[in-house]
N, C-alpha and C positions, 0 to 999 in steps of 0.2 A: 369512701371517706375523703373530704378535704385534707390537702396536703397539711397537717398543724403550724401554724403561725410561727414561725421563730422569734422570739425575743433577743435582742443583742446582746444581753448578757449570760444568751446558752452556755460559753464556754468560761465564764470567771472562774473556775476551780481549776481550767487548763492554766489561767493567764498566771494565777496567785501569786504572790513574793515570793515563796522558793523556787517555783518552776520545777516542783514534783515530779509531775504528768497526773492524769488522772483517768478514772473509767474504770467499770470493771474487768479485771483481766490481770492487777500489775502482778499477783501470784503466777508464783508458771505455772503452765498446764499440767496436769497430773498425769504420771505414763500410765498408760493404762496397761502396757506390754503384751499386746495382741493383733493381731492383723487382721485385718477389716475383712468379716467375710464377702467373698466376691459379689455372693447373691443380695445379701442386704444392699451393698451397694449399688448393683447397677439393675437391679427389678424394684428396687422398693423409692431409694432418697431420691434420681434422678429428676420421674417421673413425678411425684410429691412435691419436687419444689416449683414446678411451674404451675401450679393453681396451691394457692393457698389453703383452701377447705381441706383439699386433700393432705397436703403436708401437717396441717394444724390434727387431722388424725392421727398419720403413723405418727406424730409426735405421743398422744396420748396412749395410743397400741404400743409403744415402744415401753413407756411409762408402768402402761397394765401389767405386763409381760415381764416387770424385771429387766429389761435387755437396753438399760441405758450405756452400760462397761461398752458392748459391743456396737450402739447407735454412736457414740462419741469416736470407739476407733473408726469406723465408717467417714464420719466427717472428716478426721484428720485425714484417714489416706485420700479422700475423695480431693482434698484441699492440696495435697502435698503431690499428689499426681500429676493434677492437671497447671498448677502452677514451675512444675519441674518439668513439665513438657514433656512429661512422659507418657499421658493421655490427655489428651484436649477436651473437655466435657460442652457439651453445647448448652450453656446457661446463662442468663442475662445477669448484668452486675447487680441489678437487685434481689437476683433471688443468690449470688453468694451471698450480698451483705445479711439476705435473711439465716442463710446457712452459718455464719459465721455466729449470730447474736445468738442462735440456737446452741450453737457450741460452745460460745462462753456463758450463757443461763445454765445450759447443764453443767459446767464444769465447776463454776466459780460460785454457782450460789445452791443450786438442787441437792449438790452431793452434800452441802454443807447444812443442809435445812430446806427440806423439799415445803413447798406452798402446798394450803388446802387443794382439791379438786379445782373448787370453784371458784380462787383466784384463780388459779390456773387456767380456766376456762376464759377469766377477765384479762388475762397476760395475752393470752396466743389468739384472741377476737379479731384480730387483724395484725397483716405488717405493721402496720402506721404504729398501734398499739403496741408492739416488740421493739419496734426501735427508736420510742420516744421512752422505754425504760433502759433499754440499749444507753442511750444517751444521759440519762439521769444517773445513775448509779457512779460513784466514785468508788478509788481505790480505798479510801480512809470510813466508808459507812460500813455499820456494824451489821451485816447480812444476815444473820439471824432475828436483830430486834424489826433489822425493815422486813421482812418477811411475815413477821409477828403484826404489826400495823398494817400492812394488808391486808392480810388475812381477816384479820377485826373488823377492819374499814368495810371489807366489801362484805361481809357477811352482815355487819349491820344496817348497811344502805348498797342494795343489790341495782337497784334502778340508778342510784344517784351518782352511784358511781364509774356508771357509762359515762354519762354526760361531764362528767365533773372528774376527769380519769388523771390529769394533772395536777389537782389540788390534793389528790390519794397519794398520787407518788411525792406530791414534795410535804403533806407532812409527815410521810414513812421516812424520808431521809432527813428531815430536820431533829425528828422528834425520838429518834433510834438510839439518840444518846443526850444525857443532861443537858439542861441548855445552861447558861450565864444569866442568873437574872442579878441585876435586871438591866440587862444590856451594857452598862457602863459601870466603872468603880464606884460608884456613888457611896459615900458612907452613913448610913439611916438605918433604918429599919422595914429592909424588903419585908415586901408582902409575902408570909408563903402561899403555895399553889399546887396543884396536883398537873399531872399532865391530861389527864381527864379529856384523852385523846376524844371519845365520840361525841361530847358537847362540844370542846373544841370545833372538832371538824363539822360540826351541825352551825355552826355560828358561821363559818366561812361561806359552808357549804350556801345555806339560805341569804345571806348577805348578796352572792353573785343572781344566785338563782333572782333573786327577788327583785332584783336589777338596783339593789341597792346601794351598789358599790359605787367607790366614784370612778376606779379604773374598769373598763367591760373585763371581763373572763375570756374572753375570745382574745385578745390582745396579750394574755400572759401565756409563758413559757412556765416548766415547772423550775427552772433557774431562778427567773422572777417572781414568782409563788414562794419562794422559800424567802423569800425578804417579806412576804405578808405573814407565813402563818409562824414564822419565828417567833413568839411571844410569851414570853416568860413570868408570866402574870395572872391573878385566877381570871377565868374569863367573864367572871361579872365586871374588871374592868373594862374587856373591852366592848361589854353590852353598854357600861356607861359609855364612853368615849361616842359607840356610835348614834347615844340616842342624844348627847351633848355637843359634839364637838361637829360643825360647820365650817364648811369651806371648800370651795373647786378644788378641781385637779390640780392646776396649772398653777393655783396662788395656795398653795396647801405650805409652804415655801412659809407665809402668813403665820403659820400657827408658833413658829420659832422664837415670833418678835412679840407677840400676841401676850409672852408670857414675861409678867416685870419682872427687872433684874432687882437681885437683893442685895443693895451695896456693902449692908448690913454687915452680909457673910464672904464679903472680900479678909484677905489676909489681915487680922487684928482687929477685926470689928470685932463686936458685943457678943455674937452667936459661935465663936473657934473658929476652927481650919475651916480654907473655902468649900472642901470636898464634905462637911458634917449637914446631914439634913436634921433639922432642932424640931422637926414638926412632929415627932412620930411618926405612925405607918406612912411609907410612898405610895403617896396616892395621887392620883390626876386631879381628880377634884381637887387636893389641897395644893398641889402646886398651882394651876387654874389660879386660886384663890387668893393663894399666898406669895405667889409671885417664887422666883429662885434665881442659880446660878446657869452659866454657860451648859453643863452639864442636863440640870433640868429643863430647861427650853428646849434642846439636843434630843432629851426622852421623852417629852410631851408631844412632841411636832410627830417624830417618828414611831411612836407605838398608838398616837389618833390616827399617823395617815395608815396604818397597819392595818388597826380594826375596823378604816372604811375602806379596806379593800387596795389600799394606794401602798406597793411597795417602796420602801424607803432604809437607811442605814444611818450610821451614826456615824462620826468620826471624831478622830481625840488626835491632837498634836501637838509639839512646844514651837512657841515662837520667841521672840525677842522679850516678850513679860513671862514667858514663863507658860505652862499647858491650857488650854482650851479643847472646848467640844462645839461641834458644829453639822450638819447635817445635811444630805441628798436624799430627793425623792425621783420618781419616777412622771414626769409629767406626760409624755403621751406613749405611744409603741415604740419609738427608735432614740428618745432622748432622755438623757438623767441630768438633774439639776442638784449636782453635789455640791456647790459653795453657803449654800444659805445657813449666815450666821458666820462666816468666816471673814474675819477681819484683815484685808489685806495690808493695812499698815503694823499690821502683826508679825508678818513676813511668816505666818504657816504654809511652812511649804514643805511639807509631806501629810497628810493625815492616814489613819489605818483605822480601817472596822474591822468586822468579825464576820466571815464567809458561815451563813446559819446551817449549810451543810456538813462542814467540815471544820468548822470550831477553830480555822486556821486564820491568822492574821493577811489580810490584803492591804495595799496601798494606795489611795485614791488614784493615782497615776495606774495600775492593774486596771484600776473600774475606767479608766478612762479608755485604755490600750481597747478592753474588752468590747466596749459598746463602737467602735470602729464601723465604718461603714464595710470595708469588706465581711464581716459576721453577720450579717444583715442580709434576707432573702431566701428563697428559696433552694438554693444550692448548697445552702449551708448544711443541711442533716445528707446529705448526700456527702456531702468532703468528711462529716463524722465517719457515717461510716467506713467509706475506705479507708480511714484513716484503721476503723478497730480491725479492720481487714489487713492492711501492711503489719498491724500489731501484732495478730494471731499468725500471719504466716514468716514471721519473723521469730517468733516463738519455736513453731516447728523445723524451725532451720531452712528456711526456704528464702534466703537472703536476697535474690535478686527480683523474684516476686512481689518483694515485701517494699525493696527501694523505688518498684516502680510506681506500687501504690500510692507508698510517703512523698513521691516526686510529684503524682497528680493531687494528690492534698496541697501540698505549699505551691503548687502553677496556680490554682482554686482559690487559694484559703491563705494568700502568703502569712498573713499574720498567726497563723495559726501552730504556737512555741513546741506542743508535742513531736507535730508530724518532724519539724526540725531536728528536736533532738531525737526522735528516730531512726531518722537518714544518718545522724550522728554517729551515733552506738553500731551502723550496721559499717560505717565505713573509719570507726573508731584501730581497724586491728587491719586495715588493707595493706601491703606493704608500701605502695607509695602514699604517702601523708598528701601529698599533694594535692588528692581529689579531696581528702578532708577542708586543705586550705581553703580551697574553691568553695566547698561549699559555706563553709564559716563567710568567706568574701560576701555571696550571693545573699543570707541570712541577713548581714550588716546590711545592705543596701535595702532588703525588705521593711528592716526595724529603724533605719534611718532616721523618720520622724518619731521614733516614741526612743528615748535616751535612756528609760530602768535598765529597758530589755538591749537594747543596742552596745551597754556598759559591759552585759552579761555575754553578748557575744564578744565582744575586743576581749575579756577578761579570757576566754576560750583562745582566740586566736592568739594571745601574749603566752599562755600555756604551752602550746603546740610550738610554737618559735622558743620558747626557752628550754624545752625538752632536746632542742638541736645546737642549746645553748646560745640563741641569736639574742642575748638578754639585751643588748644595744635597743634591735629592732622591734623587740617587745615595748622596752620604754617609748621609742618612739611612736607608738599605736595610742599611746593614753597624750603623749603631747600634740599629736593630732586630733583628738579624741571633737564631734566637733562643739565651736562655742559655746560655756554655760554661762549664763549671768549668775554670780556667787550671791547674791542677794535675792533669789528665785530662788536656787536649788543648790544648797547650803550642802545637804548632805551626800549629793551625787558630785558636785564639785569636791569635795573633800573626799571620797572614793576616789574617781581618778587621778587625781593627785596624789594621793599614798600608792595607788598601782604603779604610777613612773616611778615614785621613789625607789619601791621597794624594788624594783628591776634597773634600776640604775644603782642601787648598794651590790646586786651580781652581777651589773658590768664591771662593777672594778670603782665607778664614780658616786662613791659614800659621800664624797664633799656635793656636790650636785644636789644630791637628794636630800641633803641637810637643810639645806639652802633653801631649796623650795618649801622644805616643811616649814623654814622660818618667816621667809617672807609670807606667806599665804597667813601665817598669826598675827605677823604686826599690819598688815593690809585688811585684814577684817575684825578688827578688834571690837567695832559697836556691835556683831554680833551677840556679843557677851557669852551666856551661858551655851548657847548653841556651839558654839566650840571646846566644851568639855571633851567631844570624843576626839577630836583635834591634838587637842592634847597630852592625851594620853597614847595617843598612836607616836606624838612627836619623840615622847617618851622612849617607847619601845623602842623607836628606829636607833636612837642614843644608845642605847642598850646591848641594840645587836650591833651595834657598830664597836662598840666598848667604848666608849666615850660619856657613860655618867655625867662626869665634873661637866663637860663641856654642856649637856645637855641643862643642869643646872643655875647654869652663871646664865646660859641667854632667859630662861626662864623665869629668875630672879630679876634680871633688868626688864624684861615685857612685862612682869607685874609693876614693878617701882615707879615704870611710867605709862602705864594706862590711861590713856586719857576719858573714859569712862567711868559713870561711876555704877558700876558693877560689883556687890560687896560676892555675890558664889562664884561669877569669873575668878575672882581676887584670892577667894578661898582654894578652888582649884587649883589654881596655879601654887599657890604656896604649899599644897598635899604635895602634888607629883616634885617640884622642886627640892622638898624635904627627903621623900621615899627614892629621889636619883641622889642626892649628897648622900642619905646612908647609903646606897649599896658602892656609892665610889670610897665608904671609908672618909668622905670630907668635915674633919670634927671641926674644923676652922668655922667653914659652911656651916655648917650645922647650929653653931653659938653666936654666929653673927644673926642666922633667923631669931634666935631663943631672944636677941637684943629687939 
């Protein structure tokens, strides 16, 4: 079997805005509280793993026989032996990393809801095939319903699902739990729909097959696959869409502008609030038709580039007028085109879709970090797996095994935020911190060019120095922090600006940190409402300082002379001004506002 094509965005569920971790395994392994009998181990697993056919048996003999309790303790000690140096086993790293994914299939999903026979036969068909489900599987999908959609899948299309083994697994993990329709807040009258997984999947299915798609099937990942078959809609839309809707790959980008805006349904027009669809059912034809908002141009582009095969996401964010939606597609194997429809004199500068595995919010700057040229190529499913390999043998307590793996992951794969925080966690409790520092040091200069993640590490490293009470040299990590244009990146610039505050209010320098919260308010004021959260952080620091009154009077004069005209800046500032005069007790304050 060809090595399968990697898509750049295999690891978005690794990159996401909390930096979770992801894969299966995050449960601990289960004790099994027995010792690997000697014979299973060194006449049966050894020998088994250096040809596949054979191992792909005693997997099912194991199976036959009941004697999984006993084939699991076998891998552990077989794992914890020769990584403790206490017997050296002669085995290639691909056939650990096989040993490994076999130990976390049995452990984290079998015990919990074993697959038919004949998936199961469809699972262990090959390595490639074990560790490209290896790889798909998160910690947050629901293991029994993806086990359920397998099973379905491959029992109703046996043949198709050779061929087509990545569009199996990613609608088992998209579709394993509700989705959001219909992608965005839109307020109308969604369509309902069923999940009506095997016409679904016969629509995808035939689309690729038929060479109809406008993206090939050999070019997608099942990471990528799950931005196609996310769709939350019956699927006679998306038969219409692909028997209507035209257009390349590359200008698919097209379809966004394609669709007229309805001035109509701006704020105080004829039709309500911008977000109200007045048409009835949501339906593509009628937007097509009838034109609409930011929103529907946003859902028409991306659930036509869906149904022809072309993955795509949505994004929603506030700018200087207030929130917008705009959209990325996927134009060829290594590049995504996420601004189409985004008004840069908008100043949106974060947007967030909806990761269709994991229901979890991501950040356009995550989809960017992700598709990185080092996640690209061949060596990538290989740095996975050692990576579940440092994971699993970090589990079993085999702590220097486990760093050496996570160390060749991030030499490989620098961008790669797990294998990080697992070197993290293993040297989180060593007694010199020092090696921690170091590593935190090396992380920063890996994330250097991408600033979410690089905030995330200073934010770590200010931790670890204030733990030793260095709160000075904490502040000083965010004053260093390097260059942001405040008019780019509104809300990262105002993160590290409240991180010096707040570590210079436990240096002892409350006046400092005052200061900067103020000027950073009256130096970005056209901002307008985008400084609400500004605000209320300015608030808090007032608070913890005990200085209410004082936080109130500056607030009261930044409103009285705004030179904007901003009526919910205006209102803002008058709430939290009011809500700091009452808790200082200021009735004076209080009846000069009421004037």
């Amino acid at each position: 079997m060809k090595p399968m094509r990697k898509f750049c965005l295999l690891v978005l569920t690794v990159v996401f805005f909390s930096f979770t971790g992801s894969g299966v395994g995050a449960r601990e392994f289960a004790e099994t509280g027995k010792e690997a009998p000697k014979g299973l181990l060194s006449a049966e697993i050894i020998p088994s793993l250096k040809d596949w056919n054979a191992w792909r048996s005693l997997i099912f003999e194991v199976l036959e026989k009941e004697r999984e309790e006993e084939f699991v303790a076998a891998l552990k000690n077989l794992l914890q032996r020769n990584f403790s140096d206490e017997e050296r086993v002669a085995l290639e790293e691909p056939e650990w990393f096989a040993l490994v994914d076999t130990l976390r299939f049995l452990e984290d999903c079998h015990r919990l809801r074993p697959l038919h026979p004949d998936t199961m036969e469809w699972l262990f068909r090959s390595a490639d095939r074990l560790q490209m489900f290896s790889e798909s599987l998160d910690r947050d999908d629901h293991w029994p319903e993806v086990a359920h959609i397998l099973d379905r899948l491959i029992a109703h299309d046996p043949d198709g699902s050779e061929r087509f083994d990545r569009l199996v697994m990613a609608m088992a993990v998209v579709w394993d739990e509700s989705r959001r329709p219909p992608l965005h807040r839109q307020k109308g009258q969604a369509l309902p729909y069923q999940r009506d997984l095997l016409r679904r999947y016969g629509f995808f299915r035939d689309l690729y097959a038929d060479r109809g798609s406008r993206m090939p099937y050999d070019r997608l990942s099942v990471t990528a696959l799950t931005f196609v078959v996310d769709t939350p809609v019956p699927v006679s839309e998306l038969e219409w869409a692909q028997r209507n809707v035209r257009g390349t790959r590359t200008r698919w980008g097209d379809r966004y502008s394609a669709i007229r805006y309805d001035n109509a349904r701006w704020p105080g027009g004829a039709s309500g609030p911008v977000y109200n669809w007045p048409h009835g059912e949501y339906r593509l034809e009628k937007i097509e038709r009838l034109g609409g908002i930011c929103t529907d141009q946003g859902y028409y582009a991306v659930l036509t580039a869906r149904a022809n095969g072309i993955p795509a996401m949505i994004f929603t964010g506030m700018g200087v007028r207030g929130g917008h939606a705009w959209m990325g597609f996927m134009r060829d194997e290594d590049r995504w085109e996420m601004d189409v429809g985004r008004y840069e004199y908008d100043e949106y500068m974060i947007g967030h879709t909806i990761n269709p595995q994991t229901n979890r919010r991501m950040s356009d700057h995550d989809v960017t970090l992700s598709t990185a040229r080092s996640f690209r190529g061949g060596g990538v499913s290989e740095s996975l797996a050692r990576y579940r390999l440092g994971e699993t043998l970090a589990r079993l307590g085999e702590s220097r095994g486990a760093y050496q793996s996570l160390r060749a992951v991030t030499r490989d794969l620098p961008l790669f935020w797990d294998a990080w925080k697992g070197k993290a966690r293993l040297l989180r409790n060593h007694p010199d911190q020092s090696f921690l520092a170091g590593l935190y040091e090396r992380q920063a200069q890996a994330y250097r060019n991408y600033p979410d993640q690089l905030f995330i590490v200073t934010q770590n490293q200010a931790r670890l120095l204030a733990e030793a009470e260095r709160f000075s040299e904490a502040a000083q990590l965010f004053r260093d922090f390097p260059g942001l244009v405040v008019r780019e990146r509104q809300d990262l610039a105002e993160n590290v600006l409240w991180e010096r505050a707040r570590f210079l209010r436990k240096a002892g320098e409350e006046r400092r940190g005052r200061t900067l919260l103020e000027r950073f308010l009256i130096n970005h004021e056209e901002l307008g409402m985008l400084l609400r959260g500004m605000v209320g952080r300015y608030a808090e620091y007032m608070l913890e300082i005990e200085e209410p009154r004082a936080g109130a009077d500056f607030l009261g004069r930044f409103r009285t002379r705004l030179r904007i005209d901003d009526y919910g800046l205006e209102r803002v500032l008058f709430d939290v001004e009011h809500s700091l005069r009452t808790e200082a007790g200021d009735q004076a304050g209080l009846r000069r506002m009421r004037r």
